[in-house]
PALUMRO-593466 format. One record per residue (C-alpha): x, y, z; residue in three letters. Coordinates in Angstrom, 1 decimal. Layout:
# residues N
R;X;Y;Z;ALA
...
***
This chain:
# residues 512
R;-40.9;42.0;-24.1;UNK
R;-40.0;39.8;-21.0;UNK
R;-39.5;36.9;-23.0;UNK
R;-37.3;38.3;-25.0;UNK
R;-35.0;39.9;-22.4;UNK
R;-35.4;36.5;-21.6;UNK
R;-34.0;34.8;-24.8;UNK
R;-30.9;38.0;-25.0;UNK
R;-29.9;36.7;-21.6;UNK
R;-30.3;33.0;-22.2;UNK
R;-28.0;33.2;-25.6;UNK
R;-25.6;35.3;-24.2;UNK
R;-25.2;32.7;-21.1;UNK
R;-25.0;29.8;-23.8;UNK
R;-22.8;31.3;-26.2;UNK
R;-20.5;32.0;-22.7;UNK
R;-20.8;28.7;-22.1;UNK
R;-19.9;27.2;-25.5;UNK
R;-17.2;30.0;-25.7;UNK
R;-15.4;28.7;-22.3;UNK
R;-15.5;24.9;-24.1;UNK
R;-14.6;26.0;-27.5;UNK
R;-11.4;27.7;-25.6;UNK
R;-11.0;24.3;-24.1;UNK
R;-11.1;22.1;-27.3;UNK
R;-9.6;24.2;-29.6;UNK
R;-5.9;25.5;-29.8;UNK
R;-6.8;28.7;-31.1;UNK
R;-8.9;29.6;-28.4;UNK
R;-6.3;29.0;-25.6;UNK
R;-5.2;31.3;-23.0;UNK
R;-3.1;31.5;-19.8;UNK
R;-5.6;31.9;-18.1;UNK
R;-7.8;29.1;-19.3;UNK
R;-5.1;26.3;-18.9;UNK
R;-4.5;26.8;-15.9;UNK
R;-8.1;27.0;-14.5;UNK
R;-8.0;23.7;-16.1;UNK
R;-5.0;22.3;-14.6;UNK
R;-5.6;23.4;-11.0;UNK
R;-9.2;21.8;-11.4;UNK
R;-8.1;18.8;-13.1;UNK
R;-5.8;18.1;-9.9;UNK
R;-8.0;19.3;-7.1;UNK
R;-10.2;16.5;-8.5;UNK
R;-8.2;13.6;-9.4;UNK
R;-6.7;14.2;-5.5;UNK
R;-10.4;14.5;-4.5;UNK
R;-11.4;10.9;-6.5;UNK
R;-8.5;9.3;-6.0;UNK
R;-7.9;10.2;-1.8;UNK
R;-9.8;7.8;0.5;UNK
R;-12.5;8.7;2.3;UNK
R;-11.5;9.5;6.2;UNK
R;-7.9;9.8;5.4;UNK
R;-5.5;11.0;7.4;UNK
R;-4.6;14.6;6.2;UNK
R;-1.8;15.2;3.4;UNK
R;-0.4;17.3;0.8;UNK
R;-2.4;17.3;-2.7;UNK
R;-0.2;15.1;-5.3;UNK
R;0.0;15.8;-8.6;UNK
R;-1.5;13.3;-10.8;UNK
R;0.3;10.3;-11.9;UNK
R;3.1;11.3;-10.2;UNK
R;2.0;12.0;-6.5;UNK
R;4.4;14.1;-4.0;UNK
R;7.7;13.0;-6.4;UNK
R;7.4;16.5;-8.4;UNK
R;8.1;18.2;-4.5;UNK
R;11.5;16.3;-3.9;UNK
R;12.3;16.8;-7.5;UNK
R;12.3;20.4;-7.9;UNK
R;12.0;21.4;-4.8;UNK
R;15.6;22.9;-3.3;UNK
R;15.0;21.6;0.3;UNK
R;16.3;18.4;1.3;UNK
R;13.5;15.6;1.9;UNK
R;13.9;15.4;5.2;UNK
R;13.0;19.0;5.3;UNK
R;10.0;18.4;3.2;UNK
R;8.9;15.9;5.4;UNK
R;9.4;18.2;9.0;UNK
R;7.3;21.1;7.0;UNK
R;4.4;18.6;6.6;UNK
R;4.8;17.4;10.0;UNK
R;3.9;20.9;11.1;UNK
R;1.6;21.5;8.7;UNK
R;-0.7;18.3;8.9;UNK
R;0.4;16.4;12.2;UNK
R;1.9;13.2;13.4;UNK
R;0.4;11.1;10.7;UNK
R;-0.1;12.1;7.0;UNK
R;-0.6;10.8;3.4;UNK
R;0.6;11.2;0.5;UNK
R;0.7;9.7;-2.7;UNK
R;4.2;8.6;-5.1;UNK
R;2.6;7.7;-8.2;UNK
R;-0.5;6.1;-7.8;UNK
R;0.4;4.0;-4.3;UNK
R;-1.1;5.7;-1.3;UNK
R;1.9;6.2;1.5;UNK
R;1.1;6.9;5.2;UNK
R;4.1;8.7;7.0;UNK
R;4.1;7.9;10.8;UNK
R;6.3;10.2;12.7;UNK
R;5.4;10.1;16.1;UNK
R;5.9;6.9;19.0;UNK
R;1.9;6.0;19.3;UNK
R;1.6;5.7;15.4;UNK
R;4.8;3.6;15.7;UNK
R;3.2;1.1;18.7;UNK
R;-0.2;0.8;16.8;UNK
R;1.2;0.2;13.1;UNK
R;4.0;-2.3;13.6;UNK
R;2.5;-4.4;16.2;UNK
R;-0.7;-4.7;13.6;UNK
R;-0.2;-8.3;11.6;UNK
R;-2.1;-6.4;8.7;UNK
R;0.8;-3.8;8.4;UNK
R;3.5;-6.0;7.6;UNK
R;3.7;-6.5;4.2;UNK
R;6.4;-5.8;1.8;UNK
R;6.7;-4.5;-1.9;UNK
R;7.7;-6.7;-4.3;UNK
R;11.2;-6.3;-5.6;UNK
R;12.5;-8.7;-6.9;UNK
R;12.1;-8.1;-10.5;UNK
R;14.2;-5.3;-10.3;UNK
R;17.0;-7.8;-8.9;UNK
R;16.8;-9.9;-11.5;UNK
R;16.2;-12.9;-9.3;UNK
R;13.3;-15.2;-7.8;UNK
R;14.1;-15.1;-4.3;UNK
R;12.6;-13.1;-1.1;UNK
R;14.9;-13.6;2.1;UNK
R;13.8;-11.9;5.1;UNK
R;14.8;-8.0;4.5;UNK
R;11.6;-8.0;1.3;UNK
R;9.2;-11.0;2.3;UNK
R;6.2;-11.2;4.1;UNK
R;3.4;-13.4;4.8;UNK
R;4.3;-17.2;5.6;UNK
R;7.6;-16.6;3.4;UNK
R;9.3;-14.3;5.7;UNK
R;7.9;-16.0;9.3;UNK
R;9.2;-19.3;8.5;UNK
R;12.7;-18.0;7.3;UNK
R;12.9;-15.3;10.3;UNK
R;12.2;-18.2;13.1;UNK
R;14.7;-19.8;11.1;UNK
R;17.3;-17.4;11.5;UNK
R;16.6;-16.4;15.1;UNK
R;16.5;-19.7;16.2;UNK
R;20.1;-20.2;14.7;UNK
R;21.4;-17.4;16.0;UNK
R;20.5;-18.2;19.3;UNK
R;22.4;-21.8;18.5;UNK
R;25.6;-19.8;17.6;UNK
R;25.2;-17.7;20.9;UNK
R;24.9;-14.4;18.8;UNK
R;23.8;-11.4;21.1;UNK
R;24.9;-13.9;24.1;UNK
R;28.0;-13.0;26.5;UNK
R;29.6;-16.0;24.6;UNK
R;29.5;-14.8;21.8;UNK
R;31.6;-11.7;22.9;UNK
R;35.0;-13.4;22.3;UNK
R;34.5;-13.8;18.4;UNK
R;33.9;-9.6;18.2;UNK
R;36.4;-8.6;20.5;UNK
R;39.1;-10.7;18.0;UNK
R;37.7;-8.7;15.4;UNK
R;38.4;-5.9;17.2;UNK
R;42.0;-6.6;18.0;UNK
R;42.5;-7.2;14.3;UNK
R;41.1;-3.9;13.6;UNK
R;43.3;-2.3;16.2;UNK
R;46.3;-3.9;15.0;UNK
R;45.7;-2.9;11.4;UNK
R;45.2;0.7;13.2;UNK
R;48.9;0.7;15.1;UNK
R;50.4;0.2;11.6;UNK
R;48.5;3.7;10.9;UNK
R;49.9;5.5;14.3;UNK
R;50.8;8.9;13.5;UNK
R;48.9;9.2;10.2;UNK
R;45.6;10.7;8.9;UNK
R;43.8;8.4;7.7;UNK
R;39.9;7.3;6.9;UNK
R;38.9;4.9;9.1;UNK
R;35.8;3.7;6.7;UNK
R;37.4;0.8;4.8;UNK
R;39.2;-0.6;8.4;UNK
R;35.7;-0.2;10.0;UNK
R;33.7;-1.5;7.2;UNK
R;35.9;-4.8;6.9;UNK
R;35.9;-5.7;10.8;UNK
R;32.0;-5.3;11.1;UNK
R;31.4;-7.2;8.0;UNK
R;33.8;-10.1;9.2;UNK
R;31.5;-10.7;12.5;UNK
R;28.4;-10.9;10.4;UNK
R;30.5;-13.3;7.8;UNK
R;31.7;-15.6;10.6;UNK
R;28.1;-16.2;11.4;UNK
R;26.5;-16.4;8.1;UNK
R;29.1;-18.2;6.2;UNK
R;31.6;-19.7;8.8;UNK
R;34.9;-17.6;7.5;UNK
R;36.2;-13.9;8.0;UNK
R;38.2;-12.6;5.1;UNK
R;41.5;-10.5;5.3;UNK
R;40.8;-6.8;5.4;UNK
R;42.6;-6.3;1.4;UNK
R;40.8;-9.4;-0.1;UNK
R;39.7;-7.8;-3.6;UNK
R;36.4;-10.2;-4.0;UNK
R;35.1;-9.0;-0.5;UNK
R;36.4;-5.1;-1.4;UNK
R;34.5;-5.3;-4.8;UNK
R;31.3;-6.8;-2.7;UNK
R;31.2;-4.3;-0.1;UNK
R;31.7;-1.4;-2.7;UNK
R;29.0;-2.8;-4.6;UNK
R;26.6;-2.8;-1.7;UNK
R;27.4;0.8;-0.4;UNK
R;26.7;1.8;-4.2;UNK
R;23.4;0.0;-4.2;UNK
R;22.2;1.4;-0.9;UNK
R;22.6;4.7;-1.9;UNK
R;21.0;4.5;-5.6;UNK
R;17.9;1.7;-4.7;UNK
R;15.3;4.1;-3.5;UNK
R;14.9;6.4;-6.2;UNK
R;15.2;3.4;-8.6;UNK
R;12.8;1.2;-6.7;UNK
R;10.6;3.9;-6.7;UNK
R;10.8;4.4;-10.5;UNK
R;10.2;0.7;-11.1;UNK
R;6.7;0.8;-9.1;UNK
R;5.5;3.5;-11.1;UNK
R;6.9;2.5;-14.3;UNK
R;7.3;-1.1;-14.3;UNK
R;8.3;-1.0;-17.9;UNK
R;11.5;-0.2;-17.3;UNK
R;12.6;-3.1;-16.3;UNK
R;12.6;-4.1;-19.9;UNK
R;15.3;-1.4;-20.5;UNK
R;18.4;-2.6;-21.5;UNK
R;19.8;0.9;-19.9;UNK
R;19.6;3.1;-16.9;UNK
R;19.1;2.8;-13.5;UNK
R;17.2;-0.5;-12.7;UNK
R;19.3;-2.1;-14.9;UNK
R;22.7;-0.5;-13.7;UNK
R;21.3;-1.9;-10.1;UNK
R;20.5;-5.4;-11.7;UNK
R;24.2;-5.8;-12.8;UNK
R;25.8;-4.7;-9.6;UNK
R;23.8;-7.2;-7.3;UNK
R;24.9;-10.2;-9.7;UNK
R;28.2;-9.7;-8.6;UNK
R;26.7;-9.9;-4.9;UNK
R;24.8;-13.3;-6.2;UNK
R;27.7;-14.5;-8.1;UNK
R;30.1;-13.6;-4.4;UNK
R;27.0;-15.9;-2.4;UNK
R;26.5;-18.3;-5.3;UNK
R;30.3;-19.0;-4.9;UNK
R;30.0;-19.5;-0.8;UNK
R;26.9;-21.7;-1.5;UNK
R;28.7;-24.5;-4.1;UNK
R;31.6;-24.9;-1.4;UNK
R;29.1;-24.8;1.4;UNK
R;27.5;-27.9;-0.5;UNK
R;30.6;-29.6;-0.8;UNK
R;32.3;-29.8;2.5;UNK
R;28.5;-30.1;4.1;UNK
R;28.8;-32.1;7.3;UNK
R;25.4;-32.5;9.4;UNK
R;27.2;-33.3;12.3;UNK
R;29.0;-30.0;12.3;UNK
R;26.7;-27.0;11.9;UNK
R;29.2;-23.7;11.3;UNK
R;27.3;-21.1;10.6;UNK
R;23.5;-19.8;9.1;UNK
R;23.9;-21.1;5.4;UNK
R;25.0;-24.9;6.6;UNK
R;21.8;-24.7;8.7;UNK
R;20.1;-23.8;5.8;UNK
R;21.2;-26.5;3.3;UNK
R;20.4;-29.0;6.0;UNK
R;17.1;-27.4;6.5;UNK
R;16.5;-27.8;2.8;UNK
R;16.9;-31.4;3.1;UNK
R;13.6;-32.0;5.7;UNK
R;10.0;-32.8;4.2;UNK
R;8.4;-30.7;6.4;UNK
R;6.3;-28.7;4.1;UNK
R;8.1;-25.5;3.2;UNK
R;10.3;-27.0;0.6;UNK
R;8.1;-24.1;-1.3;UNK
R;10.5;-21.3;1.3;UNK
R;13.4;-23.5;2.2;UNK
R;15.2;-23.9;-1.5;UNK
R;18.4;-22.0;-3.2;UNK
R;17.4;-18.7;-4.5;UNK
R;15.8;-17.8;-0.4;UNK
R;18.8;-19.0;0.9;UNK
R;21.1;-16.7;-1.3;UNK
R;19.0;-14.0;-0.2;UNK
R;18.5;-14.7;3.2;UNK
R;22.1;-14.9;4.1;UNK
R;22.4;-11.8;1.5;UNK
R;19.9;-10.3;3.7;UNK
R;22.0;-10.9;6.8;UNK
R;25.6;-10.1;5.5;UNK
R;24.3;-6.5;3.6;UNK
R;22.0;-5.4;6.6;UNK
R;24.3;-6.8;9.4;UNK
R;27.6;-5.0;7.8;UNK
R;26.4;-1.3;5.6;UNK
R;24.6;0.4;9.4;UNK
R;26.7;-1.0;11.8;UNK
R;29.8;0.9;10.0;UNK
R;28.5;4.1;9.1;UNK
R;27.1;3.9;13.4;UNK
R;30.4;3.8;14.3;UNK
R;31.9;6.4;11.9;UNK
R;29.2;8.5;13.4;UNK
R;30.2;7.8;16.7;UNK
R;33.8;8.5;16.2;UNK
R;32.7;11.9;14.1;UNK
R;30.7;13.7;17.3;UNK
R;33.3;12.5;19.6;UNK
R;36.3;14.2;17.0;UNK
R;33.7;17.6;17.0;UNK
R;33.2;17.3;20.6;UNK
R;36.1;17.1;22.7;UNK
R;35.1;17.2;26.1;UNK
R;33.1;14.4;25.4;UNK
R;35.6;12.1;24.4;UNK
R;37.6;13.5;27.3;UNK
R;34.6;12.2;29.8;UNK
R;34.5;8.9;27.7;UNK
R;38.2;8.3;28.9;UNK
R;37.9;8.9;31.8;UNK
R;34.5;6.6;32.3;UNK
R;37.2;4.1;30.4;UNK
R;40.0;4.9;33.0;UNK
R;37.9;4.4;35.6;UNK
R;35.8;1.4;35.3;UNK
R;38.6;-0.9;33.0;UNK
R;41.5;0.3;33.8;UNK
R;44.7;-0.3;31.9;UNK
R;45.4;-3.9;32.3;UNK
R;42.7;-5.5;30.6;UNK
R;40.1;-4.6;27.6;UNK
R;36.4;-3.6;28.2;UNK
R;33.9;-6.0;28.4;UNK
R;30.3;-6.3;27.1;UNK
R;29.2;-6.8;30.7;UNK
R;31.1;-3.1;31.6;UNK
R;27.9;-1.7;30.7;UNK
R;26.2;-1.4;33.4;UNK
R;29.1;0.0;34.6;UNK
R;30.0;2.9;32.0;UNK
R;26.7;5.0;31.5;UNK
R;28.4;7.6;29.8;UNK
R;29.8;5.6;26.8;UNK
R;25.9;4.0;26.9;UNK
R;24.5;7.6;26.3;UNK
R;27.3;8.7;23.7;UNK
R;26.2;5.4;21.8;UNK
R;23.0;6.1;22.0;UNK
R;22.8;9.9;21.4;UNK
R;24.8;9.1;18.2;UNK
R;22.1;6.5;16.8;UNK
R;19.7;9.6;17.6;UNK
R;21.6;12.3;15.9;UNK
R;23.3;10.6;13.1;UNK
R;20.0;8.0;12.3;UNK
R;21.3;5.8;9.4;UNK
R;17.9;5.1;8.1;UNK
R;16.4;8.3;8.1;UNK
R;13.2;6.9;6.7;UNK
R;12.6;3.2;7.5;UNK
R;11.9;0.2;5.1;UNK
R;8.0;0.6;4.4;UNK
R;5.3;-1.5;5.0;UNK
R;2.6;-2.3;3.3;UNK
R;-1.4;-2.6;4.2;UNK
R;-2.5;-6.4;3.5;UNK
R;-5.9;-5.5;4.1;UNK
R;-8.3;-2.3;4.7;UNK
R;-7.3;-1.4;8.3;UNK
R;-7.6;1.5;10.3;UNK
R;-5.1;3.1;12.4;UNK
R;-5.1;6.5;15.0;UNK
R;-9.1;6.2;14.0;UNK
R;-8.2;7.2;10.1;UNK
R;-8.8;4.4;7.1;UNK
R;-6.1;2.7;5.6;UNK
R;-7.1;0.9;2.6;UNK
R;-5.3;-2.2;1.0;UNK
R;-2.0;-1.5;-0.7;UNK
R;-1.2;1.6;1.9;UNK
R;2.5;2.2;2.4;UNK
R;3.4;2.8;6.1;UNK
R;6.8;4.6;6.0;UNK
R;8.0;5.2;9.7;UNK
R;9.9;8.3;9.9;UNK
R;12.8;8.4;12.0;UNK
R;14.3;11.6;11.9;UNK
R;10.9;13.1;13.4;UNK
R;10.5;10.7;16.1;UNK
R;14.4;11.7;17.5;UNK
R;14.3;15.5;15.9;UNK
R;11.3;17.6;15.4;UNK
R;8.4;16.1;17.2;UNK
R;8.8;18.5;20.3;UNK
R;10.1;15.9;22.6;UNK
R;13.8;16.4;22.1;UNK
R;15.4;19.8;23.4;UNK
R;17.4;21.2;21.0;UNK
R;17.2;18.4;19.0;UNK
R;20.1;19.3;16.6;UNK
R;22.9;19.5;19.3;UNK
R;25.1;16.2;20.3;UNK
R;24.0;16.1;24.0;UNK
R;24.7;12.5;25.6;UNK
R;23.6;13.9;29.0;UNK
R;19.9;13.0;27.4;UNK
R;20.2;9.7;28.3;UNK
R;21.5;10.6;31.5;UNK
R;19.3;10.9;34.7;UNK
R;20.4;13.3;38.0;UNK
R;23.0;11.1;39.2;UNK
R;24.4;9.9;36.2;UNK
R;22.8;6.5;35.4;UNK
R;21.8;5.8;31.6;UNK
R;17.9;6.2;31.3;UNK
R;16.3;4.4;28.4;UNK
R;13.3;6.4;27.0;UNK
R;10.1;5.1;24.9;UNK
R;10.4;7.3;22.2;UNK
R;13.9;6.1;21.4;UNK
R;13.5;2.7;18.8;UNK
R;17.0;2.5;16.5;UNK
R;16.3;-0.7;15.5;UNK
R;12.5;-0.2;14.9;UNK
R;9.8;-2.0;17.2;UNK
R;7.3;-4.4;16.8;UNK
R;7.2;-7.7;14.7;UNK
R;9.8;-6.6;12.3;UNK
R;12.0;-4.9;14.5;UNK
R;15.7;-5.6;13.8;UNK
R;16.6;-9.4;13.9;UNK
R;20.0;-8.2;14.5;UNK
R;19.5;-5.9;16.8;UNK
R;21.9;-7.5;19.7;UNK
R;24.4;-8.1;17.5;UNK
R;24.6;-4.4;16.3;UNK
R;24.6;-3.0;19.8;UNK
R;27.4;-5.6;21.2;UNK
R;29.5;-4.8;18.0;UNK
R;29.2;-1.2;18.6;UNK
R;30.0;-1.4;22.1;UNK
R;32.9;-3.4;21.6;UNK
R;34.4;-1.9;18.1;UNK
R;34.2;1.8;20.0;UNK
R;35.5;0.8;23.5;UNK
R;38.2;-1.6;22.6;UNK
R;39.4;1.9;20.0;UNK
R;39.0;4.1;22.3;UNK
R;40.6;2.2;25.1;UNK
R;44.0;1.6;22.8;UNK
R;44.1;4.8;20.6;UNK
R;43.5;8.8;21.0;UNK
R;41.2;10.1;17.6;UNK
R;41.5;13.6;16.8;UNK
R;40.7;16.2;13.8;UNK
R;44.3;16.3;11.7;UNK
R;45.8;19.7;11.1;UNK
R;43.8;21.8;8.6;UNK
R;40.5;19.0;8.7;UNK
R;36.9;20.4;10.2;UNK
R;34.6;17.6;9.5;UNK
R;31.3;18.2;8.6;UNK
R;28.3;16.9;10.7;UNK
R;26.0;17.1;7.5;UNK
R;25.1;13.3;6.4;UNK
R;24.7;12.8;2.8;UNK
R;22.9;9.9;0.5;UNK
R;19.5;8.5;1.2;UNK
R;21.5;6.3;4.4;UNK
R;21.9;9.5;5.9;UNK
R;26.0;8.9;5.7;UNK
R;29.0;10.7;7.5;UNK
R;30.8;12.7;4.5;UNK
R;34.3;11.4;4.7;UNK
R;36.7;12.7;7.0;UNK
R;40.3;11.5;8.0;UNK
R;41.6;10.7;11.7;UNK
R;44.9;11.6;13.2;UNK
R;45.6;8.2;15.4;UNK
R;47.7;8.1;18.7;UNK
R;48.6;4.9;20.5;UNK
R;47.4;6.0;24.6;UNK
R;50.3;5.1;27.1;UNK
R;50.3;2.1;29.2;UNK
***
């Protein structure tokens, strides 16, 4: 009798069983409920398999596609996404987009440990989404991109770029951009084209020895190009990583991205043939004749030193060098138009140090604290990059005590080290006093890296902040900004730069 009772409860077990598989083989035996057992264990174990061992902690991905599904449909911004998982899971946490692991570091010590690592400075490949067999500096690594960045620091200590005597070639920028402003008093106008011209013509004069007029259609096609590019290149790089067959597609997105940087190449290409012509090796102007003469020495990197690196080194330079500088100052300009009294105290720092009878210097700084912390809150508040460039993993590694296996993405997140992270008070408020001590002098803080840190921190760093300095004091000194009748600004960036939306200015000439 046992047995039996023993065989009833046996078959009814199996035939459960085989009903449960049957449901999940057959069509007819679907249901609701059955799928999505299925799905929610099918994903729980691919993230199980496919998540290191001793990672650091993260959101589940969904197969194939990783986190991407989250920023798809989610409605929150991604910068949102990312401060909700740095609350949930803590100042480090992975990921996945697609199948490539990603570590997001949000906090100063996961900053200081990754980027002075040599096995956490690798790149991802790009360039067959650019159509073109080159590397520079911006997407190289390994022997590639130390060679050609000694190169161009050495050179740019040659020049005097960063340097005192360098200054001069800046601050005639900056009276041609003030000049082109008088022509505006009285008007509201945007400042972004002026702005965008002046910064690119410093970075030109260095790079390719010439500055170009500010309505020079070849250079106003260029820099449109780039803004456009900027702004669509994530998502698309990302795309091309997962699916690398579309590169292959005649259509869409890489493609559209391929086309718009051949008119960059064909704007370089052009500089390079009459570079090549009027070459004189006695007379060195600027990176790319360098370059070309480099290219002439046997000295074993004839494999880096060659045509298509230098297109995109000096690329590299003229893109990265012009696109943050301008949207830093249209920042700038933007919190001082929605904060009054702090343009008012900028003035008056002006008044008082400078003076009326001659134009600020880059040595004034010392000097003019306040205008130090309104630069620098501004690179806080309105961070261009609010994601940096990733690295990549060239090895398994560890870092913070968690593994990191070959192939990791390290993306440092720069909107949670100057936001979110607890050690800014009220982090969403324009507050130069920050960077202020007791008695006024500007305090540099640890936590505060604009330009990045480590071995691939900003070659152009100097550059940037002497521009800035300059381009805002000598417009402040000559002009009065303010909000046109009817105009309220928005402080809300847009785009994956983390942009200004564009506003107009009402310009005054100040009294002698």
């Amino acid at each position: 009798m046992d047995t039996e009772r023993e065989t009833d409860s046996y078959k009814k077990t199996h035939h459960s069983s085989l009903n449960v598989f049957a449901m999940m083989i057959w069509p007819e035996y679907f249901n609701i409920t059955t799928i999505v057992v299925g799905v929610v264990t099918f994903c729980l174990l691919a993230a199980l398999i496919l998540r290191p061992k001793n990672s650091p902690p993260g959101p589940w991905g969904v197969p194939i596609f990783g986190c991407i599904p989250y920023f798809i449909f989610s409605r929150r911004t991604g910068r949102k996404i990312f401060e909700d998982w740095y609350h949930r899971y803590g100042p480090i946490y992975n990921t996945k987009v697609g199948a490539i692991n990603v570590v997001v570091l949000n906090e100063i010590e996961g900053f200081k440990e990754a980027f002075g690592n040599p096995e956490f400075q690798g790149r991802l490949p790009v360039d067959f989404m650019l159509g073109r067999a080159g590397e520079g500096i911006v997407m190289s690594d390994g022997r590639a991109w130390q060679e050609q960045r000694k190169f161009v620091h050495q050179h740019f200590r040659d020049f005097g770029v960063g340097k005192s005597s360098f200054e001069d070639s800046i601050a005639a920028e900056a009276e041609a951009l003030t000049d082109a402003l008088l022509k505006l008093e009285g008007q509201s106008v945007c400042l972004e084209h002026l702005i965008n011209n002046a910064v690119c013509n410093v970075i030109s004069s260095v790079s390719f020895g010439r500055r170009f007029d500010y309505d020079d259609k070849s250079l106003q096609t260029v820099l449109e190009m780039l803004k456009e590019t900027v702004e669509s290149s994530a998502l698309q790089l990302v795309l091309s990583v997962l699916f690398p067959i579309t590169k292959y597609i005649p259509f869409g997105g890489s493609n559209q991205i391929r086309q718009k940087v051949q008119i960059y190449f064909k704007f370089l290409d052009k500089l390079v043939s009459e570079h090549k012509a009027k070459l004189d090796e006695t007379n060195i102007r600027d990176v790319m004749d360098a370059y070309l003469i480099e290219m002439k020495k046997d000295n074993g990197n004839s494999d880096i030193f060659n045509d298509d690196n230098m297109v995109f080194t000096v690329g590299d330079l003229f893109g990265a060098g012009t696109e943050t500088t301008t949207l830093t100052l249209l920042w700038i300009i933007l919190f001082l138009l929605k904060n009054p009294e702090a343009e008012a105290k900028v003035r008056a720092e002006l008044g008082r140090v400078v003076g009326r009878n001659r134009l600020p210097r880059y040595s004034d700084r010392s000097n003019l604290p306040y205008i130090e912390a309104v630069i620098s809150e501004s690179l806080r508040l309105g961070t261009v990059s609010s994601v940096g460039i990733p690295h990549v993993a060239s090895s398994n590694s560890t870092l913070q005590g968690y593994f990191i296996p070959k192939g990791t993405l390290l993306l440092p997140n720069f909107h949670a080290l100057f936001t979110y992270t607890g050690k800014w008070e009220e982090p969403e408020e324009f507050r130069p006093e920050r960077f202020l001590d007791k008695v006024g002098n500007f305090v540099r803080r640890e936590d505060f890296i604009p330009f990045s840190i480590g071995r691939r921190q900003c070659i152009g760093e100097q550059l940037a902040r002497m521009e800035i300095f300059i381009f805002l004091t000598h417009t402040m000194h000559k002009f009065a900004l303010s909000v046109p009748e009817g105009h309220d600004p928005s402080v809300e960036g847009v785009g994956f730069t983390h942009k200004p939306q564009s506003y107009n200015v009402l310009i005054r000439k100040c009294e002698d």
